[in-house]
C-alpha positions in Angstrom: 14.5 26.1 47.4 10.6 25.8 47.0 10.2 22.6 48.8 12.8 24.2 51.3 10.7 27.5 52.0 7.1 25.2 51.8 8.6 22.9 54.8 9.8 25.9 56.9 6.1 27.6 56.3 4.8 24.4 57.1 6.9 24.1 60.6 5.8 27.9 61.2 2.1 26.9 61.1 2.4 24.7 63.4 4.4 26.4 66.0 2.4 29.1 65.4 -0.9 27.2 66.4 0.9 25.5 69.6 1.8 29.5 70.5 -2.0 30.3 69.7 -3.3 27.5 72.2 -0.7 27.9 74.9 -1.7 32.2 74.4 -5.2 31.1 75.2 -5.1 28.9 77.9 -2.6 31.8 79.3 -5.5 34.6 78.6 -7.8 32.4 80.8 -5.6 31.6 83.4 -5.0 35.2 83.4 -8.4 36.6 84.0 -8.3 34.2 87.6 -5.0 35.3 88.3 -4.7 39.3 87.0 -1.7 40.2 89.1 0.6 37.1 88.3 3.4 38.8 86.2 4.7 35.6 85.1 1.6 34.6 82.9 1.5 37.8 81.1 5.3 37.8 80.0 4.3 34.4 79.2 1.5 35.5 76.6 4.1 39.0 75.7 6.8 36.6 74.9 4.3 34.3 72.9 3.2 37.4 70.4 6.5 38.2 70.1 7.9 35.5 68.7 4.4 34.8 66.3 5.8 38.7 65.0 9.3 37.5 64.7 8.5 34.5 62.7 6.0 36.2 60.7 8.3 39.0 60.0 10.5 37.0 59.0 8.6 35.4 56.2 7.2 39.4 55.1 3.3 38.3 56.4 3.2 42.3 57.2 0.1 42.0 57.8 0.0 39.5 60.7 3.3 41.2 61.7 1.3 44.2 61.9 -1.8 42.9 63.8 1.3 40.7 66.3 2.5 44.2 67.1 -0.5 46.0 67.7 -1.4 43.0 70.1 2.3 43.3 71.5 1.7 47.2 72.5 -1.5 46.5 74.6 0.5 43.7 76.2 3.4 46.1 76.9 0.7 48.4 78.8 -1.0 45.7 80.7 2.5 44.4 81.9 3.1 48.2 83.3 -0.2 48.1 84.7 -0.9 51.2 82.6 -4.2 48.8 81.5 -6.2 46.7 84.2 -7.1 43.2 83.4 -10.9 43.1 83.2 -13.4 40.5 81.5 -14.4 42.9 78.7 -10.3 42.6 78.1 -9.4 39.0 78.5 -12.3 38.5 75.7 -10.7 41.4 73.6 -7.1 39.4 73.8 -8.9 36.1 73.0 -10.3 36.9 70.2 -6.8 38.8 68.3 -6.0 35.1 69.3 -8.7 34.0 67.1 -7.8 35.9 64.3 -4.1 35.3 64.2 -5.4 31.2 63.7 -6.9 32.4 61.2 -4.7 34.6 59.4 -1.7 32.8 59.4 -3.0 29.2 57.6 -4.1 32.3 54.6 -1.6 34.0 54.2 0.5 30.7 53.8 -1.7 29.9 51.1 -1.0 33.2 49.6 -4.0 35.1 51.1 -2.9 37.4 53.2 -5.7 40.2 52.7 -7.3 41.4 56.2 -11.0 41.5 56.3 -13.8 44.1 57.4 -14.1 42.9 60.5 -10.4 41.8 61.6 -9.1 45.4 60.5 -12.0 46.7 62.9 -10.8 44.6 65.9 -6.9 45.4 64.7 -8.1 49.3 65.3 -9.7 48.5 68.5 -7.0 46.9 69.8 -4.5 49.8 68.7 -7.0 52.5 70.2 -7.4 50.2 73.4 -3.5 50.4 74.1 -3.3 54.4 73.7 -5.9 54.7 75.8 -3.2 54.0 78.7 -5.0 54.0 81.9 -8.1 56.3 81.6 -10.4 53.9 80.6 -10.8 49.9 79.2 -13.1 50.2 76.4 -15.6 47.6 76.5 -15.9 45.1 73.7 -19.0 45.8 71.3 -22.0 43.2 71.0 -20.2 41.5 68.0 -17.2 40.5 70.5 -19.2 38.8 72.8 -17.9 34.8 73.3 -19.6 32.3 70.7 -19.4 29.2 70.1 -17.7 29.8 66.3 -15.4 31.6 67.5 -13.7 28.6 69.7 -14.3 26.5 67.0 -12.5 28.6 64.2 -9.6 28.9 67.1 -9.0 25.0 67.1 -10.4 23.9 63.8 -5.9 23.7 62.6 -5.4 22.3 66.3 -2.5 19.7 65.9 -1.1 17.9 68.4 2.1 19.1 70.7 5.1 16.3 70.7 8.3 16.8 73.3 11.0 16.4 70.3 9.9 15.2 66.9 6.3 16.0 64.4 5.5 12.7 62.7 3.0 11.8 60.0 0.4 10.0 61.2 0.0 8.0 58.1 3.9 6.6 58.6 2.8 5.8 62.1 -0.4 3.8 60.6 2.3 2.2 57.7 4.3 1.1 60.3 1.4 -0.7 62.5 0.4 -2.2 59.2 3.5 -3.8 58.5 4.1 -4.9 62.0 0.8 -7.0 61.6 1.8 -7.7 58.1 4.7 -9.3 59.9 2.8 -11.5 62.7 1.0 -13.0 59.5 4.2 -14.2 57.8 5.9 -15.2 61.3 2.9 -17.6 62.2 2.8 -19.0 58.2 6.4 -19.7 58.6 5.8 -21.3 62.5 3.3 -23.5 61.1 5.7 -24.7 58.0 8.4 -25.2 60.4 6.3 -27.5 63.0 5.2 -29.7 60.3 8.6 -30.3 58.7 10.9 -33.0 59.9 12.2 -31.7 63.6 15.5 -32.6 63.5 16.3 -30.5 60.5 14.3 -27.9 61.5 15.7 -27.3 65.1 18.0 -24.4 64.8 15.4 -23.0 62.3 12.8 -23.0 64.8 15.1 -21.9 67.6 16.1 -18.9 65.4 12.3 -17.8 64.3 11.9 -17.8 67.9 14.6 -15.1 68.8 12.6 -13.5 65.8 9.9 -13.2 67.8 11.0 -11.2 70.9 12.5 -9.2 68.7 9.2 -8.6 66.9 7.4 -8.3 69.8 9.7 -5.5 71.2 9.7 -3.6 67.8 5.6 -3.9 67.8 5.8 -2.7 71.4 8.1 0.1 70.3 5.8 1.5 67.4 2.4 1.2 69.7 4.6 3.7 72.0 5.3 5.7 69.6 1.9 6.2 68.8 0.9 7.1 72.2 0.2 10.8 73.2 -0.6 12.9 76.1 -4.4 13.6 76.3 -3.8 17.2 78.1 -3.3 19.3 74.3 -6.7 18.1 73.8 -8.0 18.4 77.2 -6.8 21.8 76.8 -8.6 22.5 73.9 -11.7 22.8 76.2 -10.9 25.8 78.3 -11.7 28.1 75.7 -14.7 25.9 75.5 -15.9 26.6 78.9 -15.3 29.9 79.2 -17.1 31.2 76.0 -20.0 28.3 76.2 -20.8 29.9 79.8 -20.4 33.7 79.0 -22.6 33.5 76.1 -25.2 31.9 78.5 -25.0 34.2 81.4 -22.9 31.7 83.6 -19.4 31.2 84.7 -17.1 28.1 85.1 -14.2 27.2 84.9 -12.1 23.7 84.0 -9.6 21.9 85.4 -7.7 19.5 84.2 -6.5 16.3 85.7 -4.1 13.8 84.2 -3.1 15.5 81.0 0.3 13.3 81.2 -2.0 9.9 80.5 -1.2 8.5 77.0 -3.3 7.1 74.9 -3.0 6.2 70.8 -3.4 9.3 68.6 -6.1 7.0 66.7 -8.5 7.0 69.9 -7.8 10.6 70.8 -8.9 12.3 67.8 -12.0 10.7 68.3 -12.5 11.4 71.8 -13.4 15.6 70.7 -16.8 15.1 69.5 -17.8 12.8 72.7 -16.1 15.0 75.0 -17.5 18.4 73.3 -21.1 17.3 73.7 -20.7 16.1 77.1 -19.4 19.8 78.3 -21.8 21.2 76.4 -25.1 19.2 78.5 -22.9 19.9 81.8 -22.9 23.8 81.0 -26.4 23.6 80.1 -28.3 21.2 82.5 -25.5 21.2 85.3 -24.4 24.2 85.9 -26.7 26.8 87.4 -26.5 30.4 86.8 -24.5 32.6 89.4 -27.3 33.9 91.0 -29.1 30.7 91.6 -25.6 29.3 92.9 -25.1 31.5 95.3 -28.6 31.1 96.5 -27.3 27.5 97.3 -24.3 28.4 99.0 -22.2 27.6 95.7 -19.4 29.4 94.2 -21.0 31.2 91.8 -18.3 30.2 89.2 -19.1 26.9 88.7 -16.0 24.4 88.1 -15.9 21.4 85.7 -13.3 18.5 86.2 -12.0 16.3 83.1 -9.5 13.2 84.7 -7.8 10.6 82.7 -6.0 7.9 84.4 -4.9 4.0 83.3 -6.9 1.6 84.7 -5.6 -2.7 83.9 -5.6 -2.5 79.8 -7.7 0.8 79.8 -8.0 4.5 79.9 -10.8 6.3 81.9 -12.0 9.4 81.3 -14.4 11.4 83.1 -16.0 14.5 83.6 -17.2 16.2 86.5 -19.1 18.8 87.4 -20.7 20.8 90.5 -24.1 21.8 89.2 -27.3 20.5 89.6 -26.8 16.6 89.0 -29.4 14.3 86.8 -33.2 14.7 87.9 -34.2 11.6 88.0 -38.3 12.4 88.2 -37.6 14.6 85.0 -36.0 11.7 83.4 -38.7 9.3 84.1 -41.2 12.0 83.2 -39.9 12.7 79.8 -39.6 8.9 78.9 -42.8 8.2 79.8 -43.6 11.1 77.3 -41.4 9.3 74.4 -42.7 6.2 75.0 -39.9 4.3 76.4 -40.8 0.7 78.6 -39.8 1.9 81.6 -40.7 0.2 85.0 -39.4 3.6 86.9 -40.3 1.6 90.6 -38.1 -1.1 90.2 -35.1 0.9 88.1 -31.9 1.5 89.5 -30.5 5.3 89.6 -27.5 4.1 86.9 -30.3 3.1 84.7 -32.7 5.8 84.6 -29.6 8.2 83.8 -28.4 5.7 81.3 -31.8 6.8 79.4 -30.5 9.7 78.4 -28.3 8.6 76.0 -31.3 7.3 73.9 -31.9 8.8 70.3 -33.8 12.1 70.5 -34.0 12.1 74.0 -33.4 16.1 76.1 -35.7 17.3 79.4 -34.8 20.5 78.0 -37.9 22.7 78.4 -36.7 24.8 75.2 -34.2 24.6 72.0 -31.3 25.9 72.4 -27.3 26.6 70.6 -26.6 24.4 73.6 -28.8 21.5 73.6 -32.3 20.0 73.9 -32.9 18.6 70.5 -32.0 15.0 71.9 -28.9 14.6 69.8 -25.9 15.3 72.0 -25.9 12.5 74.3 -27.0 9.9 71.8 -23.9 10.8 69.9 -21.7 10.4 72.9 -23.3 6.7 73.2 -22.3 6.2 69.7 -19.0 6.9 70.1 -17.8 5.8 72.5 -19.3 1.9 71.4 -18.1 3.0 68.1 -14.5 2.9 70.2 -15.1 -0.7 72.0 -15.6 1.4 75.2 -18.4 2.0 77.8 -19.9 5.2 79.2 -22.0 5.4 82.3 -23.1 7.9 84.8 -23.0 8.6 88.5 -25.0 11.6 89.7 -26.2 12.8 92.9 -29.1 15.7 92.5 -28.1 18.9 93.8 -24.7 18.1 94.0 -22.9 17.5 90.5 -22.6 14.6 88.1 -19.8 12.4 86.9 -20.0 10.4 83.2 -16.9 8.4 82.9 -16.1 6.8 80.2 -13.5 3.7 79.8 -12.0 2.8 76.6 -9.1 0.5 75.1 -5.3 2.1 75.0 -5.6 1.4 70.8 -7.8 0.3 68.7 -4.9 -1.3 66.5 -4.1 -4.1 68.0 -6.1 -6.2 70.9 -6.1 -9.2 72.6 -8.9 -11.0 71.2 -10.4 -14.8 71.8 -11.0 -16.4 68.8 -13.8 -19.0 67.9 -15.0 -20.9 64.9 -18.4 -21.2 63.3 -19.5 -23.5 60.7 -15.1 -23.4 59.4 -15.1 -19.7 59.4 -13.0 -17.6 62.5 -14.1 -14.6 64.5 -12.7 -12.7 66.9 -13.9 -11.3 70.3 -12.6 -8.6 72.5 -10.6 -10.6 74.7 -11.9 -8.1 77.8 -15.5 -8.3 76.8 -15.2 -11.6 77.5 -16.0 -13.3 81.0 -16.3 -17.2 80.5 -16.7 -20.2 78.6 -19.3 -23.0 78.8 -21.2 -25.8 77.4 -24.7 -24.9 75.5 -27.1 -27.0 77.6 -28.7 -30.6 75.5 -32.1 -29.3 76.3 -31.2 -25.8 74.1 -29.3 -27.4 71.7 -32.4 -29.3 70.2 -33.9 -26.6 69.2 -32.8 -24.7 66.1 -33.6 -21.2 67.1 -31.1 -17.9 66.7 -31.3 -17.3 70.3 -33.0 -18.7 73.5 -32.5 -18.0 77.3 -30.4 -20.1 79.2 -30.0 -20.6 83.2 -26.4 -19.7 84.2 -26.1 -20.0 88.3 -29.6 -19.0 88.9 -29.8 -16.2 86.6 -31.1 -15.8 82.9 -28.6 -15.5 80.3 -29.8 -14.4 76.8 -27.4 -16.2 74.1 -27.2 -15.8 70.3 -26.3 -18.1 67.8 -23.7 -17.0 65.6 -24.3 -19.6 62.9 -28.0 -18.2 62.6 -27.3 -14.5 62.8 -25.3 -14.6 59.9 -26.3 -17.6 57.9 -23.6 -19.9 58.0 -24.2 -23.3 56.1 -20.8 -24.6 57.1 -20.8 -28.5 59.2 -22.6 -28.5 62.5 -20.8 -29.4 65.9 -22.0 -31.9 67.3 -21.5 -29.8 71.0 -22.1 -25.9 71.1 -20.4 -23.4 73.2 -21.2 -20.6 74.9 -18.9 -17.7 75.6 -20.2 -15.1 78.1 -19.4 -11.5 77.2 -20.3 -8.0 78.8 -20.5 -4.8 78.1 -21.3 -2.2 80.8 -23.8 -4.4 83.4 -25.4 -6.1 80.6 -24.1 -9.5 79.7 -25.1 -12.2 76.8 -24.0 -15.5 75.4 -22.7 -16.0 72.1 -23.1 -19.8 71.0 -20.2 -21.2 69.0 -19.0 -24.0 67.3 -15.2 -24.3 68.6 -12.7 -22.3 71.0 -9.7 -21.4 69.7 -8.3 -19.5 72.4 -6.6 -16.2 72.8 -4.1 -14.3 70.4 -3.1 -10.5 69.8 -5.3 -9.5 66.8 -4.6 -6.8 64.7 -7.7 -4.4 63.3 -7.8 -4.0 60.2 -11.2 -1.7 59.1 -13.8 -2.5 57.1 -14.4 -1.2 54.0 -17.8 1.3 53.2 -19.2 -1.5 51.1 -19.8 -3.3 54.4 -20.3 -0.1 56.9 -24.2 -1.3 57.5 -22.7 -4.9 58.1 -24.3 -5.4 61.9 -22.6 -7.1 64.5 -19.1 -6.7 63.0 -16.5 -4.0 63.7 -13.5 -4.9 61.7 -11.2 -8.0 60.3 -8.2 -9.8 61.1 -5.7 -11.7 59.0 -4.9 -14.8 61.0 -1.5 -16.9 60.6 -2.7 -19.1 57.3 -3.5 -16.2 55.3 -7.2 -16.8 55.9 -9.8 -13.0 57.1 -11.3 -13.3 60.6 -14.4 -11.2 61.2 -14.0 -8.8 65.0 -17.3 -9.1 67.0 -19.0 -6.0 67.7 -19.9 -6.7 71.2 -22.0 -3.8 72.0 -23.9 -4.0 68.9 -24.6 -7.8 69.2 -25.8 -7.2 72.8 -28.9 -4.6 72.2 -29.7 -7.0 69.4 -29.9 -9.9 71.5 -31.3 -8.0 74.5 -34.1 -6.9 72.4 -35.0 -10.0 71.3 -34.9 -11.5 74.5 -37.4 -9.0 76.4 -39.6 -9.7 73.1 -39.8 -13.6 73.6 -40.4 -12.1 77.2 -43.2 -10.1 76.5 -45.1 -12.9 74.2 -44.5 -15.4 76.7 -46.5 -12.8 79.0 -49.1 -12.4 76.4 -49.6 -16.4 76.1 -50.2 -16.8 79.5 -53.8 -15.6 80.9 -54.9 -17.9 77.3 -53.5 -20.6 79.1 -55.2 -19.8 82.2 -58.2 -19.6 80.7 -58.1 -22.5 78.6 
């Protein structure tokens, strides 16, 4: 009966926290809609059934603090209360507390605190006040940042019919790639043994096949979920961030049906948290200063997802103020960054600001301008095998967008060999093959600069970045790959060709290996090493503009001499 009652609580938690959220977004909608009925018996019937449930399992206390939040509702819905601000914020944060309370009380601590049984009594004395008055919230009630973050620190993610571990769902990924290992072992056997015997056998594994192939489609769907709970998750955000800052905004949401695997979208919150934070700070202008513009003095913030080929994009949007460029260039100059500012292009003077320690933030504040928030953002999203770039216009709003893979279990990847050993490459980083000129491939170097149709290509050679010692080819190749507008060559010793690869991570003992983002088993058994593309570009990029820059240096010598 224990495990009984502990699954049930557990089911209540959740529920509870879906109720929580869907209260909240409610409460907001609520404040830019006061007179729709339908939202507020929306957010009655959601406190209501929090009491119910709690009641049910004798939390008095939250059924206690449920009712008291159930009795102002009552008045609001008879229009005995008007819905103000100073209101909305009260409602938010019983919200708040009820997140808080119920995971406690679960775990046997149900005890109210100082401060919750002052906001319990503010809420009782704010219903009996009926229509003479809305008392206005004190100081300590005013939005914050901790209290969104308390709200949505249980957060889990809402499902149409069934609540899954994620660690069965990551089991059954591993056993599907598990599975391609021994199918490809038993291929190979099978093509090597005498073909008339082996026939039917071969005809059978491949029926095997589509049926794998549909079971490993099957389990990647299952892993898919809607981004809009956590797009959701950011009203609250908005709201409070701009309140407590002496604007107003509001977001909408775009796309919250998209799908992408739970693996990428539980990383997506810290990227997406620091970008609404910069747009709120730098972006957004207060209301006075909006309307002096002709603006809405609310400002509005858009985050879209849609598919695009084998990729989601995400962006956000906002109306504000847009990127200064001259501030930009300004404040690099400052850091000392090599910056040519005449001959940069707009996307790449806004690309600057997702360099380490870099804010044109005139002061420090809980928002930004210590030059970390963009930077992580950058890290990120590389971290995910995506790209993130901006398109601004000043005066006017900005848009970061940001594209990433569906999963990062399994991709399609184009595998080469170096020196007898295999790695793998991003199949979409990947734009073409060639031959490594005769001229570059008598000299010895790790990298060297290359003419591809006119233009300079930078290329690495794999065999010297990681000090392979393995038999030489006696003709090198070159696979182009990009990432965002900058491209590279990676000099190999064979093409293999393309294959689904599935990611398996590294372990911590190799977490400051450079250039590498995970492993793959391939068909004999045998560990392939997955290219870090972006990584292996800035490292190549900066070695190029260094051979650059000596070659400059070595010139007027020459001249003189």
């Amino acid at each position: 009966m224990e495990i009984d009652r502990q699954a049930i609580m557990q089911t209540f938690l959740v529920e509870s926290q879906e109720h929580l959220r869907e209260m909240e977004e409610s409460l907001i909608a609520l404040e830019d809609r006061p007179d729709d009925e339908e939202i507020l018996k929306t957010i009655f019937r959601l406190a209501h059934t929090i009491k119910g449930s709690a009641s049910c399992f004798s939390f008095e206390t939250i059924t206690e603090f449920a009712h008291a939040l159930e009795d102002l509702l009552v008045q609001m819905r008879e229009r005995e209360v008007p819905v103000t601000p100073h209101l909305i914020t009260l409602l938010l944060r019983a919200a708040d507390v009820l997140t808080q309370m119920i995971p406690k009380a679960i775990e046997g601590r149900e005890a109210i605190t100082p401060s919750q049984s002052a906001l319990l009594d503010q809420l009782r004395r704010q219903a009996s006040l009926g229509a003479t008055r809305v008392e206005k919230p004190t100081s300590a009630s005013a939005p914050s940042v901790e209290t969104f973050q308390s709200s949505n620190a249980n957060g889990a993610v809402r499902t149409a019919t069934l609540r899954v571990d994620i660690e069965k769902l990551d089991r059954m990924l591993n056993l599907t790639g598990e599975m391609a290992v021994a199918r490809e072992r038993i291929r190979q056997i099978l093509e090597r043994a005498d073909r008339g015997v082996c026939t039917e056998a071969l005809a059978a594994h491949r029926e095997e096949d589509r049926l794998y192939i549909e079971l490993q489609e099957l389990v990647m769907k299952v892993r898919m979920v809607p981004v809009g709970p956590t797009f959701r998750q950011f009203i609250r955000t908005v709201r409070d961030l701009a309140a407590a800052h002496g604007k107003q905004a509001r977001l909408t949401i775009e796309g919250a049906d998209v799908e992408v695997d739970t693996s990428v979208i539980e990383l997506l919150k810290d990227p997406l948290t620091h970008m609404i934070r910069n747009a709120l700070d730098h972006g957004i202008e207060t209301p006075d200063v909006r309307r002096s513009l002709g603006k809405n003095p609310c400002g509005q913030l858009t985050l879209k997802a849609h598919h695009e080929g084998g990729s989601i994009v995400i962006q956000l949007s906002d109306d504000g103020g847009g990127f200064n460029r001259r501030r930009i260039l300004e404040r690099a100059a400052v850091l000392g960054m090599a910056i040519e500012a005449e001959s940069m292009s707009d996307a790449q003077v806004y690309h600057l600001v997702f360099e380490s320690g870099f804010s044109t933030a005139e002061r420090v504040t809980d928002l930004s301008g210590r030059g970390v928030g963009m930077d992580v953002v950058r890290r990120h999203i590389e971290a995910l095998r995506g790209m993130v770039e901006i398109n601004s216009r000043e005066g006017a709003g900005a848009t970061i967008r940001i594209r990433l893979p569906l999963t990062l279990a399994i991709i399609a990847g184009f595998s080469v060999g170096v020196a007898g050993e295999t790695f793998v490459i991003p199949l979409d980083s990947v734009l073409e093959c060639l031959e490594l000129p005769a001229e570059e491939r008598r000299h010895s170097e790790d990298c060297g600069i290359i003419n591809l149709r006119g233009e300079a290509l930078p290329y690495v050679r794999l065999r010297r970045l990681f000090e392979l010692f393995g038999p030489e080819a006696s003709r090198e190749k070159v696979v182009v790959v990009e990432h965002g507008r900058d491209r590279i060559g990676i000099a190999v010793d064979e093409l293999h060709g393309e294959n689904q690869t599935v990611i398996k991570p590294l372990s911590k003992l190799f977490k400051n290996l450079h250039g590498i983002s995970g492993s793959a088993i391939l068909g004999d058994g045998r560990v392939a090493l997955v290219l870090d593309v972006p990584a292996l570009l800035k490292k190549v990029l900066a070695q190029a503009a260094a051979l650059n820059n000596s070659a400059e240096l070595m010139s007027p010598s020459e001249e003189q001499k």
